[in-house]
PyMOL CGO cylinders between C-alpha atoms (Angstrom):
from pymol import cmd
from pymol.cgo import CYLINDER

trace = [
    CYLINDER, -15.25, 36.52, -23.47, -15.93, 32.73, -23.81, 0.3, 1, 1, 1, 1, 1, 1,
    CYLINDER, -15.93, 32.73, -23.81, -18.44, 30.81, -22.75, 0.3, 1, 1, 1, 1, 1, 1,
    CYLINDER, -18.44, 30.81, -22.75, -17.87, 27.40, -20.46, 0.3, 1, 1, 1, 1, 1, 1,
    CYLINDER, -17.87, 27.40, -20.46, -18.71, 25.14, -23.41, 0.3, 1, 1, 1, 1, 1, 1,
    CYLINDER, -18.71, 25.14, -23.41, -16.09, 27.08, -25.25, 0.3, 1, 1, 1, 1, 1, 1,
    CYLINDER, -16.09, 27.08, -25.25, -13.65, 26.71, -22.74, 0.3, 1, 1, 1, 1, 1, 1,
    CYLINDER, -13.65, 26.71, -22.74, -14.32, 23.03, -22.53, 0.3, 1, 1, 1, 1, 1, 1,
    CYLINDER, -14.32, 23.03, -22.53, -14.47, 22.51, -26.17, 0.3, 1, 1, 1, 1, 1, 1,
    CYLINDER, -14.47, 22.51, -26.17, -11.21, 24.50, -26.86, 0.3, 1, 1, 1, 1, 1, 1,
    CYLINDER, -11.21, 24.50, -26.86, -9.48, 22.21, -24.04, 0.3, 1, 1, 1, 1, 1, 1,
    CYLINDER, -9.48, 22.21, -24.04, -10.87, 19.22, -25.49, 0.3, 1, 1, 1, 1, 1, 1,
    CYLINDER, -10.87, 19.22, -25.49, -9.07, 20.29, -28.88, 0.3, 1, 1, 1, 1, 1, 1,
    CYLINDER, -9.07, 20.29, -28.88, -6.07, 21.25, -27.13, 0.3, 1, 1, 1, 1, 1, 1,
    CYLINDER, -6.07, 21.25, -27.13, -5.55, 17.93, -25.31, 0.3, 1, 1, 1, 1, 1, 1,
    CYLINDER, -5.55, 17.93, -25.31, -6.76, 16.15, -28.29, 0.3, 1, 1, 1, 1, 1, 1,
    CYLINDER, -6.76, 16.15, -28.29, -3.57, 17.67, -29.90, 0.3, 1, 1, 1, 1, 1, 1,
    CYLINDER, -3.57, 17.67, -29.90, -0.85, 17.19, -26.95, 0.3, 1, 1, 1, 1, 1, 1,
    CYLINDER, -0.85, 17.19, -26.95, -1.97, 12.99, -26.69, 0.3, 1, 1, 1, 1, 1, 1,
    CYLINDER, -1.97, 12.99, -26.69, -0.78, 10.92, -28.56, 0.3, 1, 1, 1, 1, 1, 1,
    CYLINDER, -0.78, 10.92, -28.56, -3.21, 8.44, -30.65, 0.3, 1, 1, 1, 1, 1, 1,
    CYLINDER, -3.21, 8.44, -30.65, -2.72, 5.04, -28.43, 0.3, 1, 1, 1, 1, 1, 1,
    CYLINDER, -2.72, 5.04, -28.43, -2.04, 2.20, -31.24, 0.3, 1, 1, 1, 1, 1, 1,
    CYLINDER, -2.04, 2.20, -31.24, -4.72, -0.66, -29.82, 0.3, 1, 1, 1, 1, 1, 1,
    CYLINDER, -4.72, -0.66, -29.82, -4.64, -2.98, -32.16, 0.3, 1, 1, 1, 1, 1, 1,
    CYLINDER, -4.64, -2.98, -32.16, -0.56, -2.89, -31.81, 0.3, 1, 1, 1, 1, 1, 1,
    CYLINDER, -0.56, -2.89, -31.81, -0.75, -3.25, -28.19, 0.3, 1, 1, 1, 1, 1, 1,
    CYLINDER, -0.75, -3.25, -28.19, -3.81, -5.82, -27.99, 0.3, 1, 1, 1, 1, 1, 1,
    CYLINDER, -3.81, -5.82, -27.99, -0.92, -7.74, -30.71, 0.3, 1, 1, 1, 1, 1, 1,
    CYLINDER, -0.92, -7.74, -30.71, 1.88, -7.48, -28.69, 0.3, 1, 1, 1, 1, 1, 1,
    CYLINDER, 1.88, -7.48, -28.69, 0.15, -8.61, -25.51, 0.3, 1, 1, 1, 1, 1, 1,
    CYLINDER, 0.15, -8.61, -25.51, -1.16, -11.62, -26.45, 0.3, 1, 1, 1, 1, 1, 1,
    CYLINDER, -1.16, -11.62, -26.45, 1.72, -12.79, -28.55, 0.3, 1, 1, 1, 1, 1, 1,
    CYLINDER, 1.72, -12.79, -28.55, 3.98, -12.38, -25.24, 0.3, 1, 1, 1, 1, 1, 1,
    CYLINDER, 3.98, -12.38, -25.24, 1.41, -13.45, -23.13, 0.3, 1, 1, 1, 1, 1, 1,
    CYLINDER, 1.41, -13.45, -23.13, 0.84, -17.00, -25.24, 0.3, 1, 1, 1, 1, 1, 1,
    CYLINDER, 0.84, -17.00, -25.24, 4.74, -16.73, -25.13, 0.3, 1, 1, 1, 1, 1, 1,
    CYLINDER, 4.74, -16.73, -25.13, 5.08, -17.27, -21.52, 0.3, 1, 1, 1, 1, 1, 1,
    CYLINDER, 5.08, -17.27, -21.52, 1.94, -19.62, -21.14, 0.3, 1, 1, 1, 1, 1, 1,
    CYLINDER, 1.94, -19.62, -21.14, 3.79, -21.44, -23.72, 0.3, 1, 1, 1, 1, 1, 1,
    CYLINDER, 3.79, -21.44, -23.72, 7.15, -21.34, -21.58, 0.3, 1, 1, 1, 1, 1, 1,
    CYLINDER, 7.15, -21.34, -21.58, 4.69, -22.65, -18.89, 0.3, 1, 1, 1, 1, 1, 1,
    CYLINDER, 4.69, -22.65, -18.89, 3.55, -25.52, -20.60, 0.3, 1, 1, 1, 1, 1, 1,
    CYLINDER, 3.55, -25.52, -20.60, 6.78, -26.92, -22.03, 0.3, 1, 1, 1, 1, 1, 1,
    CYLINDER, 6.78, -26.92, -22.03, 8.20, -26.77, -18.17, 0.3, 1, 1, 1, 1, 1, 1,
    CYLINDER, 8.20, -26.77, -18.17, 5.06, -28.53, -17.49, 0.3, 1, 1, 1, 1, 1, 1,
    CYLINDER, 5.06, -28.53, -17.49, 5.00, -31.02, -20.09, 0.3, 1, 1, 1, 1, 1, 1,
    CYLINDER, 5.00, -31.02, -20.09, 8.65, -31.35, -19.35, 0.3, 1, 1, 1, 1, 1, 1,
    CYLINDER, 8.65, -31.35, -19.35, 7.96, -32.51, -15.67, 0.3, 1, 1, 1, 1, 1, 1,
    CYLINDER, 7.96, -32.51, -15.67, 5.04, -34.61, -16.80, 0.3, 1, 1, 1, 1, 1, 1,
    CYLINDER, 5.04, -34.61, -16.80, 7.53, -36.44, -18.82, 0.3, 1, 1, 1, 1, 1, 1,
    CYLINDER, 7.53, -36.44, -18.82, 9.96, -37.16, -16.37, 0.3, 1, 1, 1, 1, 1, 1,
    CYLINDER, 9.96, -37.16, -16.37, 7.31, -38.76, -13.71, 0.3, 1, 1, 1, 1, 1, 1,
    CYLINDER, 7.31, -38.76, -13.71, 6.10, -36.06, -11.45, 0.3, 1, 1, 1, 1, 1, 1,
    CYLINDER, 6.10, -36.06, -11.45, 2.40, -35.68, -10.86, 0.3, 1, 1, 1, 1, 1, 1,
    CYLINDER, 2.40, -35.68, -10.86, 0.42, -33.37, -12.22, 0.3, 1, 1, 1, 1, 1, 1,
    CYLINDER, 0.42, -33.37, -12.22, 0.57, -31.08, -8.66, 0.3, 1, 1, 1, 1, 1, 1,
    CYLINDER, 0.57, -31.08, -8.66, 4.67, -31.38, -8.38, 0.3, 1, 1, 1, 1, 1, 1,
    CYLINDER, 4.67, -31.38, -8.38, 4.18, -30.28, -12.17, 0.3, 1, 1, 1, 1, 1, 1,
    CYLINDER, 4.18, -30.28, -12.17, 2.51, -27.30, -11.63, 0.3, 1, 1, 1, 1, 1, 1,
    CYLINDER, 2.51, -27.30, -11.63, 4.43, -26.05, -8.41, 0.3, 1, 1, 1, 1, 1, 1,
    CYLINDER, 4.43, -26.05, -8.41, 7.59, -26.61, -10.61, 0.3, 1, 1, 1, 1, 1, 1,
    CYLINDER, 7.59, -26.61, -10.61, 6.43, -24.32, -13.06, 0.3, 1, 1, 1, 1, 1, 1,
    CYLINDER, 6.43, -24.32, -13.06, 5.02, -21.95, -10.52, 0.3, 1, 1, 1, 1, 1, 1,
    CYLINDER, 5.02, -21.95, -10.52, 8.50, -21.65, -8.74, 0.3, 1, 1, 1, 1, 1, 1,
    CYLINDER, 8.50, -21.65, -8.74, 10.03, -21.93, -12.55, 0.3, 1, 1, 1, 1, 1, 1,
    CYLINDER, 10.03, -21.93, -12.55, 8.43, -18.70, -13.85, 0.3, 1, 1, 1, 1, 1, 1,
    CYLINDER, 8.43, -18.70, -13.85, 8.70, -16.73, -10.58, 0.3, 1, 1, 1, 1, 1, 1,
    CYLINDER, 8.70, -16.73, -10.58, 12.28, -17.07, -10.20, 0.3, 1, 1, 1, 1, 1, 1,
    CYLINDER, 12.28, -17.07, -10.20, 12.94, -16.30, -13.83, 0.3, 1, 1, 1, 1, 1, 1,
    CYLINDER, 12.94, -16.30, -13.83, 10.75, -13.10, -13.85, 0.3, 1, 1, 1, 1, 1, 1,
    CYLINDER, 10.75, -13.10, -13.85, 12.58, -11.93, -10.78, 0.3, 1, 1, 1, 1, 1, 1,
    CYLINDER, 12.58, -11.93, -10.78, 15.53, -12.44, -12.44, 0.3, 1, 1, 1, 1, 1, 1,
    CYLINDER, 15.53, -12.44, -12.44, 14.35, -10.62, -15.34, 0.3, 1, 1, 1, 1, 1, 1,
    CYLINDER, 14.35, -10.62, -15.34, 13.57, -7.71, -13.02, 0.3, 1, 1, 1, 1, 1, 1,
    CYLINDER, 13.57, -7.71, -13.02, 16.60, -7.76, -11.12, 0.3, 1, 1, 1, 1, 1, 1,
    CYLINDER, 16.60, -7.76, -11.12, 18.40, -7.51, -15.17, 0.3, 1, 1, 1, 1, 1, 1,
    CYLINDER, 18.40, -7.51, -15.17, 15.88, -4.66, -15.76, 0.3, 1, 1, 1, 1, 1, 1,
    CYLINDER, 15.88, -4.66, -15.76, 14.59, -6.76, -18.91, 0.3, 1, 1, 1, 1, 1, 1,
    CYLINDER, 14.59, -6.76, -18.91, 11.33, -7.53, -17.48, 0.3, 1, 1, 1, 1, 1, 1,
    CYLINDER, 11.33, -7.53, -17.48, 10.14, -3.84, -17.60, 0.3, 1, 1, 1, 1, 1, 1,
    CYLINDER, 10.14, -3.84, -17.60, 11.49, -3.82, -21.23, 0.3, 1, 1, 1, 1, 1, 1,
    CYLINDER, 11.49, -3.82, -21.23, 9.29, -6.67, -21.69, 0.3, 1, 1, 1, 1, 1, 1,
    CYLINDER, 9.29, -6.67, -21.69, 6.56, -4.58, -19.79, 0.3, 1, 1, 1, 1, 1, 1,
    CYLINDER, 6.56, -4.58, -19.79, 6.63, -1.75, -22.32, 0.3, 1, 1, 1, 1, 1, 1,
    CYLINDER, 6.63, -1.75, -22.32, 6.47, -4.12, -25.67, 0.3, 1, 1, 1, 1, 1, 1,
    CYLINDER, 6.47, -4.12, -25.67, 3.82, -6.09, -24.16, 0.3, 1, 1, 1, 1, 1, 1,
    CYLINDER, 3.82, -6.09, -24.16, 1.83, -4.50, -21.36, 0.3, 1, 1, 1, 1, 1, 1,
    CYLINDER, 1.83, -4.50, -21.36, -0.64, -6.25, -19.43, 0.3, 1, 1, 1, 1, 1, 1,
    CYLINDER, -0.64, -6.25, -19.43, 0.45, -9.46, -21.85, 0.3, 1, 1, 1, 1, 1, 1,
    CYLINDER, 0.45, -9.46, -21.85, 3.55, -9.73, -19.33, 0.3, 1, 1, 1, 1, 1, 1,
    CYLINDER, 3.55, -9.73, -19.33, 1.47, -9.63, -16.09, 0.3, 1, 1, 1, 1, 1, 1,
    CYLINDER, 1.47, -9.63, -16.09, 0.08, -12.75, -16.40, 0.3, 1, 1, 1, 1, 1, 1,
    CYLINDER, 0.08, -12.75, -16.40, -0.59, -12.97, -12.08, 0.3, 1, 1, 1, 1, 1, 1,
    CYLINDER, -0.59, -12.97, -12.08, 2.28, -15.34, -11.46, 0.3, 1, 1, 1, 1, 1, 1,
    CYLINDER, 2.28, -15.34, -11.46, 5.03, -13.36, -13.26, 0.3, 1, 1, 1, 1, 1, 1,
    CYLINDER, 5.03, -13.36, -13.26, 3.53, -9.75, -12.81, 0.3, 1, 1, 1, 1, 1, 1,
    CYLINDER, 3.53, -9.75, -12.81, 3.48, -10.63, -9.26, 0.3, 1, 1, 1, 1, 1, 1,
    CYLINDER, 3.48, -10.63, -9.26, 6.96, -11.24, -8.85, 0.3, 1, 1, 1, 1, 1, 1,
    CYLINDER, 6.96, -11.24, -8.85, 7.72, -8.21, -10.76, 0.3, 1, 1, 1, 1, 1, 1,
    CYLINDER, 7.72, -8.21, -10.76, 5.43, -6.25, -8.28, 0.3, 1, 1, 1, 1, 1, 1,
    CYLINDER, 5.43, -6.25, -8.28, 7.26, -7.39, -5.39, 0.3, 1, 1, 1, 1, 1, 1,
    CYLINDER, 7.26, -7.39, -5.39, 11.23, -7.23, -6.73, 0.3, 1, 1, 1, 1, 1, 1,
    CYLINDER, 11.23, -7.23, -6.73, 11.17, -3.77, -8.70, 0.3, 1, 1, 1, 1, 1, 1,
    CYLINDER, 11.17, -3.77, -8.70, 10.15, -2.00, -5.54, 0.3, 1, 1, 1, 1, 1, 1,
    CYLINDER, 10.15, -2.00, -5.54, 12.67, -3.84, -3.38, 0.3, 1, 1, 1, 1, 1, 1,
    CYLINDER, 12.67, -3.84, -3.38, 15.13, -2.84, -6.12, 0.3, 1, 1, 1, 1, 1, 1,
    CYLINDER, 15.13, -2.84, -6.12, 14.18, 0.62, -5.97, 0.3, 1, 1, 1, 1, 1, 1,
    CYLINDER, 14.18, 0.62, -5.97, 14.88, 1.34, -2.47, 0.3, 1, 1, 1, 1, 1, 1,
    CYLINDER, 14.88, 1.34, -2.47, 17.61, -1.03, -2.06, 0.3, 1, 1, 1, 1, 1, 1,
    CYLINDER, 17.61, -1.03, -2.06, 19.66, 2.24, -1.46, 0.3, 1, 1, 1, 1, 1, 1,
    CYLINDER, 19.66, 2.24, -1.46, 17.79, 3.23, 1.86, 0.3, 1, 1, 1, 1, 1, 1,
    CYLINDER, 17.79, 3.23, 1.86, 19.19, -0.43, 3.73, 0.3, 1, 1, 1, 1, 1, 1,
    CYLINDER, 19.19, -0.43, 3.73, 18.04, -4.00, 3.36, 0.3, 1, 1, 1, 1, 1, 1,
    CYLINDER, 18.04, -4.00, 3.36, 15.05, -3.39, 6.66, 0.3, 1, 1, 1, 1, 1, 1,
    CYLINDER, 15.05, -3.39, 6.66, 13.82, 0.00, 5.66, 0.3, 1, 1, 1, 1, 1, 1,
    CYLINDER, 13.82, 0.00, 5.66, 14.58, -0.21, 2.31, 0.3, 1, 1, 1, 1, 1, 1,
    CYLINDER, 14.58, -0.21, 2.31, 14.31, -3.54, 0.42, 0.3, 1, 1, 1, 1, 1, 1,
    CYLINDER, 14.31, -3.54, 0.42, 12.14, -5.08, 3.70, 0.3, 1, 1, 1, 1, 1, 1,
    CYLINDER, 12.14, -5.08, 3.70, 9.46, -1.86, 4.21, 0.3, 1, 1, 1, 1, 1, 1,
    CYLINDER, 9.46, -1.86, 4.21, 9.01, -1.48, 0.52, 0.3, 1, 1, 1, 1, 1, 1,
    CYLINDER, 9.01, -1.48, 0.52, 9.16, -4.76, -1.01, 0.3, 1, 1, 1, 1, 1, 1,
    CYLINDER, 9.16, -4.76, -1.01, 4.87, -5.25, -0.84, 0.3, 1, 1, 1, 1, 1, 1,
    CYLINDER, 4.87, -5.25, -0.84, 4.20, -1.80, -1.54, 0.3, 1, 1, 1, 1, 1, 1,
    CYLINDER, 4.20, -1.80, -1.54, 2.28, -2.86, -4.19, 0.3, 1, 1, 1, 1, 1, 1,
    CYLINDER, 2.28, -2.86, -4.19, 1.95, -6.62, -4.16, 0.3, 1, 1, 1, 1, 1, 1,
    CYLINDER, 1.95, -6.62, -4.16, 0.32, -5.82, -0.45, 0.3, 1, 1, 1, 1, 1, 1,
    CYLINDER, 0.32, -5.82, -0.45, -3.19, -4.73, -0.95, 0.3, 1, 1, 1, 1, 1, 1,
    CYLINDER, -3.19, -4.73, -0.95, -3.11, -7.75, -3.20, 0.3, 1, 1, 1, 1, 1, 1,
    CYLINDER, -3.11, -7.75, -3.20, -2.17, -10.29, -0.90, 0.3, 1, 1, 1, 1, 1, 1,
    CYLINDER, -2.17, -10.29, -0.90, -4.34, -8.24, 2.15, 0.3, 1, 1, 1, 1, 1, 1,
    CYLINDER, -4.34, -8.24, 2.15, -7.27, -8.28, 0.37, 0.3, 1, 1, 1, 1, 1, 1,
    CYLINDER, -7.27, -8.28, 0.37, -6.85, -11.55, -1.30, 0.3, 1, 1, 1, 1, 1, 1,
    CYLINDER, -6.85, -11.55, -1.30, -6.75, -13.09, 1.76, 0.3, 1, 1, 1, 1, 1, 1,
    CYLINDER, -6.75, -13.09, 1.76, -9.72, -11.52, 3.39, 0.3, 1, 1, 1, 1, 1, 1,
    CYLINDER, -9.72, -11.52, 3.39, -11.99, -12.28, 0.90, 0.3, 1, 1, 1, 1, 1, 1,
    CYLINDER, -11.99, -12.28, 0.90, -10.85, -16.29, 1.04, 0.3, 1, 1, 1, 1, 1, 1,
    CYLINDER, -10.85, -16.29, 1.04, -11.28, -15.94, 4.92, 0.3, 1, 1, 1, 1, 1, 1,
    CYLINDER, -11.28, -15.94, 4.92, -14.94, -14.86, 4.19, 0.3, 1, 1, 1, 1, 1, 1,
    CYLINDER, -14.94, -14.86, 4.19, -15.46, -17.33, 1.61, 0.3, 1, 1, 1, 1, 1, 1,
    CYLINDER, -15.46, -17.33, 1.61, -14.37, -19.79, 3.77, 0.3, 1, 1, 1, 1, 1, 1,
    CYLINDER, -14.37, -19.79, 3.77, -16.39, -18.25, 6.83, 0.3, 1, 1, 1, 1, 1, 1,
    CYLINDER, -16.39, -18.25, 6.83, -19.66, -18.41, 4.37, 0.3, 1, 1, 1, 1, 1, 1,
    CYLINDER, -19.66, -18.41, 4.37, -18.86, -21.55, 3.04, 0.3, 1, 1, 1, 1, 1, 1,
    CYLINDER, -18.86, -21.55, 3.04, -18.56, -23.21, 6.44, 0.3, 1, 1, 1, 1, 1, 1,
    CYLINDER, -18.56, -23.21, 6.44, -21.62, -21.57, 7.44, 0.3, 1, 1, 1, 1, 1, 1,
    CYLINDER, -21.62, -21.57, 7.44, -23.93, -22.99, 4.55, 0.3, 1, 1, 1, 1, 1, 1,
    CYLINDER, -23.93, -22.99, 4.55, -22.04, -26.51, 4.88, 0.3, 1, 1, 1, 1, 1, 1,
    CYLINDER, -22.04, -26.51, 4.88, -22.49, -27.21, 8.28, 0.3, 1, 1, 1, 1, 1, 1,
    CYLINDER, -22.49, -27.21, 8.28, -23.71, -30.91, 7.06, 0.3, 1, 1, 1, 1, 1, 1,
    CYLINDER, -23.71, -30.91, 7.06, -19.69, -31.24, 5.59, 0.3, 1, 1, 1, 1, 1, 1,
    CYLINDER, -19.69, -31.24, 5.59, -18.44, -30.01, 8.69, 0.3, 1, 1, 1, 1, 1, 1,
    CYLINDER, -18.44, -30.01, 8.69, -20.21, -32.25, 11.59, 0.3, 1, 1, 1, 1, 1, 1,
    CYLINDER, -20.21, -32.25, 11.59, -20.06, -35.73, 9.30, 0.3, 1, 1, 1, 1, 1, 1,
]
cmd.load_cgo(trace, "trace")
C-alpha cells in the first residue's frame, strides 16, 4: 500500500503530465506589445486633441470616452476577447478592461430581458470594483479631512 508522500508525489507527477507548460516569456511578449499598442492608440488621440486646441483635461476625457467606446465595441464584435486571449492582462489596461467587464456580462444575459438580464448582470463583475473603489476614496477622504482640518476652516 502507499504511503501519503507517495500518493502526493505520484499526483504531483500525474498533474505535472495533464498541464500544459505555460509559455511566459510568450505571454509577458504579447502583453506588453498590445498593451504599448493601445497606450499608443491613447496617445495619438491625445496628441491629436492637443493639436487641435483642447486642454490638456478635454484631452484626456476625449481619450477616456475614445477607448471606452471602442473596447465596448470590440466586445459587442466579440474581438476584444480574441484580443484577451493573444494578449492577456496586456488588454486590461483599467480603462478598456473595464468596459469589457461591464459589456460581456450584459451581452451574456441579454437573453433573460434588458432589466433582469442586461440591467441585473451588467456589474457583476465591474461591481466590487466600483463598491470598493469608492469606499476606500470615502475613507481617504474622511482621513484626509480629519488630518487637514487647517485646509478645511481657512
Amino acid at each position: 500500500m502507499n504511503s501519503p508522500i507517495d500518493t502526493k508525489k505520484d499526483y504531483q507527477e500525474y498533474v505535472n503530465q495533464k498541464s500544459p507548460n505555460s509559455p511566459i516569456w510568450k505571454n509577458c511578449l504579447n502583453a506588453f506589445w498590445v498593451g504599448g499598442l493601445i497606450c499608443s492608440i491613447g496617445q495619438i488621440i491625445f496628441s491629436f486633441c492637443m493639436y487641435r486646441g483642447l486642454d490638456e483635461t478635454a484631452s484626456s476625457t476625449v481619450v477616456s470616452i475614445l477607448l471606452i467606446a471602442l473596447s465596448a465595441f470590440l466586445t459587442g464584435l466579440n474581438i476584444f476577447n480574441k484580443i484577451g486571449k493573444i494578449a492577456g492582462a496586456g488588454s486590461l489596461i483599467p480603462i478598456t478592461g473595464f468596459a469589457n467587464s461591464i459589456v460581456a456580462p450584459a451581452m451574456e444575459y441579454k437573453s433573460e430581458g434588458y432589466v433582469m438580464g442586461v440591467g441585473a448582470k451588467m456589474f457583476t463583475v465591474a461591481g466590487p470594483v466600483l463598491v470598493y473603489g469608492i469606499s476606500t476614496a470615502i475613507v481617504v477622504g474622511l482621513v484626509y479631512l480629519i488630518f487637514n482640518t487647517q485646509a478645511v476652516l481657512v
